[in-house]
C-alpha positions in Angstrom: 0.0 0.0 0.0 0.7 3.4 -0.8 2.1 5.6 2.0 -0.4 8.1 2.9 0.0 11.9 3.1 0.1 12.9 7.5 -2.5 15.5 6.6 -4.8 12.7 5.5 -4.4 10.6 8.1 -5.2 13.7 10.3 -8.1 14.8 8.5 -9.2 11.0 9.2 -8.9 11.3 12.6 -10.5 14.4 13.1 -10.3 16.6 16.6 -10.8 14.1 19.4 -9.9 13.5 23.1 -6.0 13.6 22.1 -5.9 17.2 20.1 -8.5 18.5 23.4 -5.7 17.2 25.9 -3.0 18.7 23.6 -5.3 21.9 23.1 -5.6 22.4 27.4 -1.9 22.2 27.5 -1.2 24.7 25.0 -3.5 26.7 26.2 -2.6 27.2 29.6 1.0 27.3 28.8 0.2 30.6 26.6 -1.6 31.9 29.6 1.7 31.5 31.7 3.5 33.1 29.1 1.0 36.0 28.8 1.3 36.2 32.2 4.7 36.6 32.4 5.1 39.0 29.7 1.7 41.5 30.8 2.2 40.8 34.6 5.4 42.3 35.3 3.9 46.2 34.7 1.6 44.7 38.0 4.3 43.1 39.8 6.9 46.3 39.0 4.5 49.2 40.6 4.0 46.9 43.3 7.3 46.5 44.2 8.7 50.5 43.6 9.3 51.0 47.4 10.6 47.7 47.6 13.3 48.3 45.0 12.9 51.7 44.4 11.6 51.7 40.7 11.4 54.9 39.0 10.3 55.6 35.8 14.0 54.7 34.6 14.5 51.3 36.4 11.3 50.9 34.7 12.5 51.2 31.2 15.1 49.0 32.0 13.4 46.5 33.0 11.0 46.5 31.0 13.6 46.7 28.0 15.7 43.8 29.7 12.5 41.1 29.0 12.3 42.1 25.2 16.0 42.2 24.5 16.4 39.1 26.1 13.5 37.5 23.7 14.9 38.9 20.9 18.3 37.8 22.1 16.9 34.0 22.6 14.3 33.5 20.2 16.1 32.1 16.9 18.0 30.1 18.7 14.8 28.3 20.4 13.2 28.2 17.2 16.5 26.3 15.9 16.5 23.6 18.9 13.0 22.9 17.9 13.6 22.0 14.5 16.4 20.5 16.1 15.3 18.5 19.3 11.6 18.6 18.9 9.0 20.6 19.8 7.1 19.0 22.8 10.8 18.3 24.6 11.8 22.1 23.8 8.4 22.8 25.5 9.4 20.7 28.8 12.9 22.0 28.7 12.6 26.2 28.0 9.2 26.1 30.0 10.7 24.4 33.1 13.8 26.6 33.2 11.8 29.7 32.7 9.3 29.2 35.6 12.4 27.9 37.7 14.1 31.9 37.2 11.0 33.2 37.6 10.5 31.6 41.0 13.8 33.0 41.7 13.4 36.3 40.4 10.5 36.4 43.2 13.4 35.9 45.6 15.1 38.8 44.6 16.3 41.1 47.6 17.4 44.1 45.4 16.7 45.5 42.1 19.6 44.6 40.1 19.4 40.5 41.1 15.6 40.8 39.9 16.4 42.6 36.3 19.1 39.8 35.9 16.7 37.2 37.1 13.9 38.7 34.8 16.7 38.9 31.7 17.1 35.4 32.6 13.1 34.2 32.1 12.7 36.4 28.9 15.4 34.1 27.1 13.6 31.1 28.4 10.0 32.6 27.7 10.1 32.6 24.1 10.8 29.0 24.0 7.3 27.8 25.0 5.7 31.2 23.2 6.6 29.8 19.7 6.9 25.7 20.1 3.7 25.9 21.7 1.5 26.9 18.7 3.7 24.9 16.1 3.3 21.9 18.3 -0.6 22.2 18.1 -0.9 23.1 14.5 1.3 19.5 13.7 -1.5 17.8 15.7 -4.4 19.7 13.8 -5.7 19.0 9.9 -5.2 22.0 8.1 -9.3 23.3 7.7 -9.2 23.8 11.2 -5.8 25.0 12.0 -6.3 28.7 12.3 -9.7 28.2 14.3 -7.8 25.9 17.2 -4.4 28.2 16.7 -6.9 31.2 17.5 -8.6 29.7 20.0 -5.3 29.4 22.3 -4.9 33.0 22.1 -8.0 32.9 24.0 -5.9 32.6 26.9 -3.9 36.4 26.2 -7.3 37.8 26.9 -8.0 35.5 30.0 -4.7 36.4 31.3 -5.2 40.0 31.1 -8.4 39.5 32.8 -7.0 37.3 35.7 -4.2 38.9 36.7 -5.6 42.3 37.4 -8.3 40.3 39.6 -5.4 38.9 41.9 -4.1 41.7 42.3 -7.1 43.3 43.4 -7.7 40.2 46.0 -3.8 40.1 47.1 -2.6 43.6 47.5 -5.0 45.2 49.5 -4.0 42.1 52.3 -0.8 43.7 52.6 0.8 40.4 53.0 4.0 41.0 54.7 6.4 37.7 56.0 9.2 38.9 57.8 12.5 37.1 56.5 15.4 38.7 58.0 16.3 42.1 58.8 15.7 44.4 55.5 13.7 41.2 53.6 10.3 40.6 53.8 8.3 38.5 51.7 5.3 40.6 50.6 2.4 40.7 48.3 4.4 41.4 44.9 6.7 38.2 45.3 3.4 36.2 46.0 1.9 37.3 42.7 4.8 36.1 40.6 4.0 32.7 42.1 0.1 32.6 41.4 1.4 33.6 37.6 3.0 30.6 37.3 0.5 28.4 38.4 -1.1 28.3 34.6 2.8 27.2 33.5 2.7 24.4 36.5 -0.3 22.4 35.3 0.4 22.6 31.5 4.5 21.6 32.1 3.0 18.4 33.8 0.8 17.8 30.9 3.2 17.7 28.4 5.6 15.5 30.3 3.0 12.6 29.3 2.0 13.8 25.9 3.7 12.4 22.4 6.3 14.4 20.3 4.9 15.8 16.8 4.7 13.2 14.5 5.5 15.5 11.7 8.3 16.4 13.1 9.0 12.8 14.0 8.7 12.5 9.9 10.9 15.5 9.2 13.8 13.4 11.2 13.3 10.1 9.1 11.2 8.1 12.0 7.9 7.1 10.4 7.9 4.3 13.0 7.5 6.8 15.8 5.5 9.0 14.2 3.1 5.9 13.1 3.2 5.1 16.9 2.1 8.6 17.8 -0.5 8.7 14.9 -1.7 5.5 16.5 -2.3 6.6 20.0 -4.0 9.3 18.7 -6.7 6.9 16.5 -6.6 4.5 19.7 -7.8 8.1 22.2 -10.1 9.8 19.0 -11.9 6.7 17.9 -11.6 4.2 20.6 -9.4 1.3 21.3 -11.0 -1.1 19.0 -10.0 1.1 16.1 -6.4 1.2 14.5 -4.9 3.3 11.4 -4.6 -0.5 9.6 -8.8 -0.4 10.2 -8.7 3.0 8.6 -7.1 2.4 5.8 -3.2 3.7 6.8 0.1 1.3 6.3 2.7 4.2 6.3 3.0 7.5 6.3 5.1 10.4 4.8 4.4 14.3 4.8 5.8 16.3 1.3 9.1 18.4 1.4 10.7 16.6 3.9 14.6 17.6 4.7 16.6 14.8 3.2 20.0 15.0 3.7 20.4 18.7 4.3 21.0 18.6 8.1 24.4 20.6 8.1 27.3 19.2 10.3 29.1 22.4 11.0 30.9 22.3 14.3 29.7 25.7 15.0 26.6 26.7 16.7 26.2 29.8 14.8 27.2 28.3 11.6 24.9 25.6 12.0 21.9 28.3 13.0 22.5 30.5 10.0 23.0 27.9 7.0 19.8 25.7 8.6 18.4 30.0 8.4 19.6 30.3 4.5 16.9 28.6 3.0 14.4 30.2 4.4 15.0 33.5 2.5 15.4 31.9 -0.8 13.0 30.5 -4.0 9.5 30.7 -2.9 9.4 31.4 0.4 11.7 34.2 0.4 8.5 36.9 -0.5 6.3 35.3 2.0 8.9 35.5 5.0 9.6 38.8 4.3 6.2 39.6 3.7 4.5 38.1 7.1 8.0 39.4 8.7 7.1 43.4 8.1 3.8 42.4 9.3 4.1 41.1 12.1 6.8 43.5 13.1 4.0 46.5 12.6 1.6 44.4 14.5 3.5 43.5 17.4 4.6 47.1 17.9 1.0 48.4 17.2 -0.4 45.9 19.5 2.2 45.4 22.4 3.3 49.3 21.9 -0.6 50.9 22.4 -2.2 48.1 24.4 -0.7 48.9 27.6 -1.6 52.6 26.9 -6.0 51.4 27.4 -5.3 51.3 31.5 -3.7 54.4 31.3 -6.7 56.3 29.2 -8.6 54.8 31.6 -7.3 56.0 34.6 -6.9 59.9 32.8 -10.6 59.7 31.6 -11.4 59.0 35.4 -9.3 62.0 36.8 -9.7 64.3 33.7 -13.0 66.0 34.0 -13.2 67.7 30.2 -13.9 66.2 27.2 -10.6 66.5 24.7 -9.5 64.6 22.2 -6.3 62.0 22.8 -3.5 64.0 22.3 -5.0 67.1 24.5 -6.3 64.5 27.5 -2.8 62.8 27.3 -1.5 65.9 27.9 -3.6 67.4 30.4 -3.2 64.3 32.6 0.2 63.9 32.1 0.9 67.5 33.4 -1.3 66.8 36.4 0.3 63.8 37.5 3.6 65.7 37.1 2.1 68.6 39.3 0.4 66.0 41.8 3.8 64.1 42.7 7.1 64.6 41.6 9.0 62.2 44.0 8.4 58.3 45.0 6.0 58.2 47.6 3.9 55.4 48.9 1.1 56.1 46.1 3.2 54.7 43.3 4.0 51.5 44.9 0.2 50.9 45.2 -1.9 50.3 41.9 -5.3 52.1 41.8 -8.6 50.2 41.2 -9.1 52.4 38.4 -6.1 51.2 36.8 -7.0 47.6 37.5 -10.5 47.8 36.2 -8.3 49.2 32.9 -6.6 46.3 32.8 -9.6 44.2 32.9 -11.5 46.0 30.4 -8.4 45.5 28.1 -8.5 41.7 29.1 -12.0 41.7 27.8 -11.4 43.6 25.1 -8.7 41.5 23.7 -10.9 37.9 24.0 -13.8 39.4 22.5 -11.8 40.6 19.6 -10.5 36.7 19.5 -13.9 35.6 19.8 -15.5 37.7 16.7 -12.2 36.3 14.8 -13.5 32.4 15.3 -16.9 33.5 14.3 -15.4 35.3 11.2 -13.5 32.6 10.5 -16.6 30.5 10.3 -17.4 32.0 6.7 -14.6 34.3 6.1 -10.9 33.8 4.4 -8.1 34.6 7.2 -6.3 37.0 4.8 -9.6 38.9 4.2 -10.2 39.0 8.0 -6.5 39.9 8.5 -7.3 42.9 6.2 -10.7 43.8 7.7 -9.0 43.7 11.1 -6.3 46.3 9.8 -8.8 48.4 7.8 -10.9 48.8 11.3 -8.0 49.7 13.2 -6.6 52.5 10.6 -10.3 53.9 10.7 -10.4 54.1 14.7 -7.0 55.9 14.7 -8.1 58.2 12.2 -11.0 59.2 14.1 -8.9 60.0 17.4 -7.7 63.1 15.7 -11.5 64.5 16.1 -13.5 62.7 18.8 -13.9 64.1 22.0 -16.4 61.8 23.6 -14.7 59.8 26.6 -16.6 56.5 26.1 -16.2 56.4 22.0 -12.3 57.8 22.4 -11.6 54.6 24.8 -13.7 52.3 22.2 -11.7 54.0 19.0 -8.0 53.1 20.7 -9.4 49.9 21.9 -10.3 49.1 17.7 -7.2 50.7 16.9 -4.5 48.4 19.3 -6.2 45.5 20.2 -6.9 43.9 16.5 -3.7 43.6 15.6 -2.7 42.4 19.2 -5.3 39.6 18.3 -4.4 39.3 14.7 -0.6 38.5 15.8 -1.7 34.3 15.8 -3.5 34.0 12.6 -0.9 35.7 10.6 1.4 33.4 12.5 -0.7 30.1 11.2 -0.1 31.4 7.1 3.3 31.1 8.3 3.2 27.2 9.5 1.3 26.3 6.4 3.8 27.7 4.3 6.7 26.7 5.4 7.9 22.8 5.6 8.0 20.8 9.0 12.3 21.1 9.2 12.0 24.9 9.7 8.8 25.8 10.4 10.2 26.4 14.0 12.7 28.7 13.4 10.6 30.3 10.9 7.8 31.4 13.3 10.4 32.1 16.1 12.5 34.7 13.8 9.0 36.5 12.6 8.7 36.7 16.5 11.8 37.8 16.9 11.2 40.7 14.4 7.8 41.0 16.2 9.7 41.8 19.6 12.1 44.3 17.7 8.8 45.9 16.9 7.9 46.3 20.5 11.3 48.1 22.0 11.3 50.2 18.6 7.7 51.1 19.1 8.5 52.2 22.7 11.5 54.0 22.2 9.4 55.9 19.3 6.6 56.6 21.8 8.9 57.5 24.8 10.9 60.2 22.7 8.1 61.8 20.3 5.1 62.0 22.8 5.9 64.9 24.2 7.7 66.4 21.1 4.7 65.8 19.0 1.8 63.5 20.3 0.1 64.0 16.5 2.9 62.3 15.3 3.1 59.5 17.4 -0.4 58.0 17.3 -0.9 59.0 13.7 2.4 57.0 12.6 0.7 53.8 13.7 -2.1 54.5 11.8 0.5 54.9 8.8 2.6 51.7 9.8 -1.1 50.1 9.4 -2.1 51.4 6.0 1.3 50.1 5.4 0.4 46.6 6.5 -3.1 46.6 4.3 -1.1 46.1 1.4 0.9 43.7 2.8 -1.6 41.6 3.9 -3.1 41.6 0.8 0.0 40.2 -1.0 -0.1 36.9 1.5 -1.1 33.4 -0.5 -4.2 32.8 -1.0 -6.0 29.4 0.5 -5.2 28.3 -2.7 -1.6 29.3 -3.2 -1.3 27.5 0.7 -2.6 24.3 -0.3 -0.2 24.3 -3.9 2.5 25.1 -1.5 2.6 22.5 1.0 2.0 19.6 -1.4 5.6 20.6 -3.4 
């Protein structure tokens, strides 16, 4: 018999009890992730008297996490092509939440930024191998939908940890070391934030290892192994692959002898790197690359900024349009407290609340994009996405109404925050299983280069020209319509992956 095509033998199988397991794992380990990427604004205000954070230490730290994810992430996404996804998953995700459980230790500021440096080069690992691990367990009709669904858990994330903060800090939990060191509500927040990370790390200790990449090493013995424990958990123990018609299998544009032998790392990284920017996929990285680049730094760069409108819509009793409110309440805060004081190391319940209206903003946006996706193309929702948010940016130059300025910010950051997945699943159906890793790590990669340049952009023009700074978004978005509409079509996807 024939051997049959993986994607086949998937679509036979269907989404059972195996890809739901898989699913909860992936799920909760992008929560932990989300939460220690968006949680450490929380735990950093928190701990200001503690460490003394000004709006300086701040930056640093906050600079530290991203430069340490760009620093890591090719190199995780080369190990996974490399050692496999699920065992990267067990290895970066247990190191990580080991640092962070230090960092919580910390008894000065330096030792935490090091500490926190040290979980942003682990972090990235589980952020990309967990969504090309689920997509190689998924047939390819419903790979977006699942891969969309686990960014569910961003918006969940930003919903729950606001809410224990709220519960934990006003305890004013406060264990007494030694002398100078007490263990207080900050370092107790960390830990909750890794609890998501604790139950899907012991999940994927007992799951199976991709079978396409399994395939993409020359084991179709294993990967037949893992393809039958799948049938045996989706359609019972009484059925096998033989039953269903399935021998053997193979997956198209496998590596073949290409593996390169270089004794050096770096070598190694950058000739297994090469292909990727040549023949056909060389316009499609570069392409999904740029975009992901302008939506990271649109949606990571303004997101953060909905707490903050928030809080100056609550103290700012006139109705002005962004640039003048960011303004006015900027100059009040600066009038209102020019020193640390005990008022920055708290966080205010309007700023919370923020936080959780962002949280709920961000899954309801993920929501409407897996009822779109029920009649809708993803690179026509991609570009309806963009086109919204270009439109809501546009109208902050003119509207003064509190409610409908929140709700135009909202439409223009948190789209592409939402978007940043489903551009991510054009790139796993493009490229083969060997480098599909290292592919979706380096269009992270540029993604996180997006974030400190979109920050540094924001922290030197705002108060040079606030016009300028919200309205070059908008620009970098206009930008990214075109772009999007130059991605393959479902078509051109499907042509691709069968080469």
């Amino acid at each position: 018999m024939a051997e049959a095509n993986i994607d086949d033998v998937l679509n036979a199988l269907g989404f059972g009890r195996m890809q739901l397991i898989i699913f909860f794992s992936c799920a909760t380990q992008q929560m932990y992730v989300a939460n220690e990427q968006f949680g450490l604004g929380l735990v950093s205000v928190a701990a200001s008297c503690d460490f003394a954070i000004d709006d300086h230490r701040m930056a640093w730290l906050i600079s530290a996490v991203f430069v340490a994810q760009v620093c890591s992430s090719h190199y995780m996404g080369y190990k996974s092509d490399e050692i496999g996804r699920r065992k990267l998953l067990v290895i970066s995700s247990g190191l990580s939440m080991i640092a962070s459980f230090i960092s919580s230790l910390m008894p000065d500021f330096w030792s935490f930024l090091v500490m926190r440096f040290i979980v942003g080069c682990f972090l990235t690992g589980p952020g990309m191998a967990l969504v090309t691990y689920m997509s190689e367990f998924t047939k390819v009709a419903l790979r977006p939908t699942v891969v969309n669904f686990i960014s569910y858990s961003v918006g969940v994330s930003m919903i729950y940890m606001p809410l224990m903060a709220m519960w934990l800090f006003p305890l004013k939990f406060e264990a007494k070391i030694w002398e100078g060191y007490n263990f207080t509500s900050w370092r107790v927040l960390i830990l909750i934030n890794l609890l998501p990370g604790v139950l899907s790390w012991i999940a994927f200790l007992i799951m199976p290892e991709s079978p396409k990449y399994l395939l993409s090493i020359n084991q179709p013995a294993k990967a037949l192994e893992v393809l039958e424990m799948c049938c045996r958990y989706n359609k019972g123990k009484d059925v096998t692959l033989k039953s269903l018609g399935f021998e053997s299998v193979s997956q198209p544009r496998l590596r073949g002898n290409s593996v390169t032998q270089h004794k050096f790392l770096l070598a190694r990284m950058w000739y297994e790197t090469v292909p990727l920017f040549l023949g056909i996929y060389l316009k499609y990285m570069v392409l999904i690359l740029i975009i992901l680049y302008i939506f990271f730094a649109t949606g990571f760069g303004l997101t953060v900024w909905v707490p903050r409108i928030v809080n100056m819509e609550h103290t700012v009793e006139e109705e002005l349009i962004l640039c003048d409110l960011v303004e006015v309440a900027e100059a009040a805060e600066e009038a209102a407290n020019n020193t640390l004081s005990e008022s920055k190391c708290t966080i205010s319940r309007t700023l919370l609340l923020g936080s959780i209206f962002n949280g709920c903003s961000c899954l309801g946006m993920s929501i409407l994009i897996s009822l779109l996706l029920l009649c809708l193309r993803r690179k026509v929702i991609l570009l309806l996405f963009t086109i919204f948010a270009v439109l809501a940016g546009f109208l902050l130059n003119f509207i003064i109404t509190p409610v409908v300025l929140l709700s135009l910010f909202i439409f223009l950051s948190v789209p592409p925050l939402c978007s940043l997945r489903l551009t991510i699943t054009v790139l796993i159906d493009v490229i083969p299983t060997h480098m599909r890793s290292k592919a979706v790590a380096l269009a992270m990669m540029f993604g996180r280069i997006g974030v400190l340049t979109a920050s540094l952009f924001v922290g030197y023009t705002l108060k040079w020209n606030c016009f300028v700074t919200f309205n070059s978004f908008v620009l970098a978005l206009l930008i990214c319509c075109v772009l999007i509409a130059r991605l393959p079509s479902e078509k051109d996807i499907v042509r691709l992956s069968n080469k």
